[in-house]
N, C-alpha and C positions, 0 to 999 in steps of 0.2 A: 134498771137504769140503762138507757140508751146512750149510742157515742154520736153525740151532732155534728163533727165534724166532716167536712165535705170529702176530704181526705184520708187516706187507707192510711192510718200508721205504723210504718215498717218496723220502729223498737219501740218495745217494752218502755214505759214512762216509770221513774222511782219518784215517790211520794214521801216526804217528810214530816207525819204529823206532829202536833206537838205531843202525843203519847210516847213511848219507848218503843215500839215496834213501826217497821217500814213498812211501807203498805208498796207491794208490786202491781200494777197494772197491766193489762193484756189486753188486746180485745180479739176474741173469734169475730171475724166476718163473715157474717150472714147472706150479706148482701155487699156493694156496693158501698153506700153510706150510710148504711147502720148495723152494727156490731151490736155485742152482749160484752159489758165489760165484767172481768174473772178479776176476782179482788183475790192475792193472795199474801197472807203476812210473811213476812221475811222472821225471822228469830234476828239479832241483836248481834248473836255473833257472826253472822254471814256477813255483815256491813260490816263489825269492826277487822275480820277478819280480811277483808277487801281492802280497806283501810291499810292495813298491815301488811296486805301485801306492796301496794305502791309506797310503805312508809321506807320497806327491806328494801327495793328497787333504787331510792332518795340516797339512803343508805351508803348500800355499795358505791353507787357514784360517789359519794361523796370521801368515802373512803379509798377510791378509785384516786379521787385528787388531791387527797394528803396523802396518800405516799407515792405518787409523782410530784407532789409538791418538796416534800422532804429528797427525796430521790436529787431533785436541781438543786437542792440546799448543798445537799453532801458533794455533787460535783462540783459547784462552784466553793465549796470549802479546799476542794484536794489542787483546785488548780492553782494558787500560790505557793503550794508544797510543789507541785511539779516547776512553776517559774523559776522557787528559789533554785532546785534541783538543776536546770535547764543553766542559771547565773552559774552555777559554781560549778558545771563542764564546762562552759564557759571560760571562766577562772582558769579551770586547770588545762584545757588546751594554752590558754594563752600563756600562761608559766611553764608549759612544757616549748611549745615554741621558741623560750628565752634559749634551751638547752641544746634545743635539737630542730633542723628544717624539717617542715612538712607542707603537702603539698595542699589546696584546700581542700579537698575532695577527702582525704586521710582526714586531714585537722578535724572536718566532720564526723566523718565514720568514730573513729577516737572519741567527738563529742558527745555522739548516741550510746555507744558502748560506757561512759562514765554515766550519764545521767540514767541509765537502765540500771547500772552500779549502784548510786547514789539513793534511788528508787527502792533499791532492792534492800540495802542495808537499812534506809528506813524504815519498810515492813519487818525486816529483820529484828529492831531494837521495840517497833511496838507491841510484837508478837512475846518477844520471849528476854526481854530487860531483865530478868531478875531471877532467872530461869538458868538450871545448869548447862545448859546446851546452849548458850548466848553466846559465848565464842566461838564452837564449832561450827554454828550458824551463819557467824561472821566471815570465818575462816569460809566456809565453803559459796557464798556470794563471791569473796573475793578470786578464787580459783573461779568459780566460773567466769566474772571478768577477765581473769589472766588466760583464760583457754580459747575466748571471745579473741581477743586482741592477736595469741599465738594463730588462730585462724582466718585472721583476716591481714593482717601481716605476715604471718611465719616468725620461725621462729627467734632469730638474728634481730629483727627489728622488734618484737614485740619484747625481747628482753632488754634491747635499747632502750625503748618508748621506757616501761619499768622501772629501770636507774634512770633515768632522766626526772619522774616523775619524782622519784624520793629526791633526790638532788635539792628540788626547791625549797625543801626543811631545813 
């Protein structure tokens, strides 16, 4: 069988018969524009294997974008925990303000230092609720906060800010 095309062709041609085997085509160039075509069967599993491979490729993308999809899920989950967070430093600057003057710059600083507070005792209660160590845990968020505030005020105002804060109970 001769190749009558006028043209050299560069790739291999895949055939589909209706049999269960692929028929691979090739052609050696003899000449110019006629060739010997080399008929070679494929085995079944070299296709599905092929197959399989761009199935795996499908795949990972695809599972590439469910868990960036879930990923946005859970940020946009956590970020009304942080707003409520964000309200109730909020809050508590402005009931600490009823007690005590601050400057805004402070009233801020104070506001970050609670909502890192507030942050942190709720990792705190989801971590270890029921747990013997849930108060030590507590306990020791809250000294971090009071060592935060001792260091950005000292220590005169930071135990002010403190009883001010219980005050509003």
């Amino acid at each position: 069988m001769y190749l009558t095309s006028t043209t050299k062709p560069t790739q291999p041609t895949i055939i589909k018969p209706h049999t269960n085997k692929i028929i691979f085509i090739t052609t050696e160039t003899t000449g110019w524009y006629f060739g010997v075509l080399n008929v070679l069967l494929l085995n079944n599993t070299q296709y599905i294997n092929s197959k399989l491979f761009i199935m795996k490729k499908y795949l990972k993308v695809l599972l590439s974008l469910y868990f960036l999809f879930g990923m946005s899920i859970m940020v946009n989950a956590q970020s009304p925990n942080d707003e409520q967070s964000r309200k109730g430093a909020a809050r508590f600057v402005q009931n600490l303000e009823k007690e005590i003057t601050l400057t805004t710059e402070k009233s801020e600083k104070i506001k970050e230092f609670k909502f890192v507070h507030i942050s942190n005792l709720k990792q705190v209660n989801q971590k270890y609720k029921e747990t013997p160590e849930f108060k030590a845990k507590r306990q020791e968020a809250t000294k971090i906060y009071n060592r935060a505030l001792v260091k950005a005020f000292g220590n005169e105002r930071a135990k002010e800010i403190i009883k001010a804060s219980k005050k509003k109970k």
